[in-house]
N, C-alpha and C positions, 0 to 999 in steps of 0.2 A: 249669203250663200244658199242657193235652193239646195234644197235634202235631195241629192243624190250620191249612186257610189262612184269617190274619184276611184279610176282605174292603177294607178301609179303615184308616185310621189314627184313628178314631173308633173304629172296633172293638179295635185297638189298645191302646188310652188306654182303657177300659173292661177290657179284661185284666191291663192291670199295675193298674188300681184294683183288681181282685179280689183283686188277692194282698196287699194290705194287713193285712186281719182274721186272715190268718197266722200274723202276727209275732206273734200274741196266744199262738196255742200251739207252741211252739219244739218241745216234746218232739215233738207231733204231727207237724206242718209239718214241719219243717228236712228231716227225712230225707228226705221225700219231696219236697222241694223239691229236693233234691239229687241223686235216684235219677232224677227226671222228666228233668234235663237243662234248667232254667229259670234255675240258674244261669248255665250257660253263653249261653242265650239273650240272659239281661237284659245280662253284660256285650258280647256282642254289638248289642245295642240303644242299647250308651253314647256309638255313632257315628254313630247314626240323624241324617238330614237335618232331621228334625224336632225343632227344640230342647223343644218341650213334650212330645215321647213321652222325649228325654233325662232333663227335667227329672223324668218321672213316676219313669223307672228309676231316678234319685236319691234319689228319696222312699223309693221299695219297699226298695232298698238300705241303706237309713237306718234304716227303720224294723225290717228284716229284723234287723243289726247294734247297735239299740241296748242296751246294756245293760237300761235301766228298761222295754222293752217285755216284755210278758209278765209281768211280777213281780207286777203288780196284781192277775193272774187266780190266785187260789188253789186249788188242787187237790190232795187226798190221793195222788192216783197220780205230779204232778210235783215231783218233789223238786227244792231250789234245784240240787243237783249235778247231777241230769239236764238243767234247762234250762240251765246251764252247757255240758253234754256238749253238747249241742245247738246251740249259740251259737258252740262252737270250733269245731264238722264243719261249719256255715255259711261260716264266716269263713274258712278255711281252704280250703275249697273255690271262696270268692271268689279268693284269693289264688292260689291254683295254677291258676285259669282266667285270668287278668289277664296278656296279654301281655308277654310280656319283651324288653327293649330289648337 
C-alpha cells in the first residue's frame, strides 16, 4: 500500500481488496509487502471501527498466510523453498508486529 491519504472507507475496502492477487506471488509480493510497512498497517486496521474494513483485513491476512495460496501458480523462477522463504518472513513479520500483552 503506497503512503497516501484514503479519502473514505470505500476507498479503503478497495485497497485492502487489491492486495488480495498478491498472495498469488509470495516470492514477489511478501517482501515487499513487508519493506512497504503494510504489514504493520493492516494489523493496525484489525481495530478499525468499521467491522467490514476488519473483516477485509482478515481476509488479506488469511489469504496472505495460507499455506495453499500461491502453490497453484507454477513458475521456473519460484521454487517451492522460496515461496516457503517467503511465507515464514510474512508470518513472522505478522507476528512481531502484533501487540504484546
Amino acid at each position: 500500500m503506497p503512503r497516501r491519504f484514503i479519502d473514505s472507507e470505500a476507498d479503503l475496502d478497495i485497497a485492502l481488496k487489491a492486495l488480495l492477487p498478491l498472495a498469488k506471488f509470495p516470492v514477489v509480493a511478501y517482501p515487499e509487502v513487508i519493506r512497504s510497512g503494510a504489514v504493520e498497517r493492516l494489523i493496525g486496521l484489525l481495530s478499525h471501527e468499521n467491522v467490514d474494513i476488519m473483516i477485509d483485513v482478515v481476509e488479506v491476512i488469511h489469504e496472505f498466510t495460507d499455506e495453499d495460496v500461491g502453490n497453484e501458480v507454477e513458475d521456473e523462477e519460484e521454487s517451492e523453498g522460496s515461496r516457503e522463504d517467503a511465507l515464514k518472513q510474512l508470518v513472522q513479520s505478522f507476528v512481531s508486529t502484533m501487540p504484546q500483552k
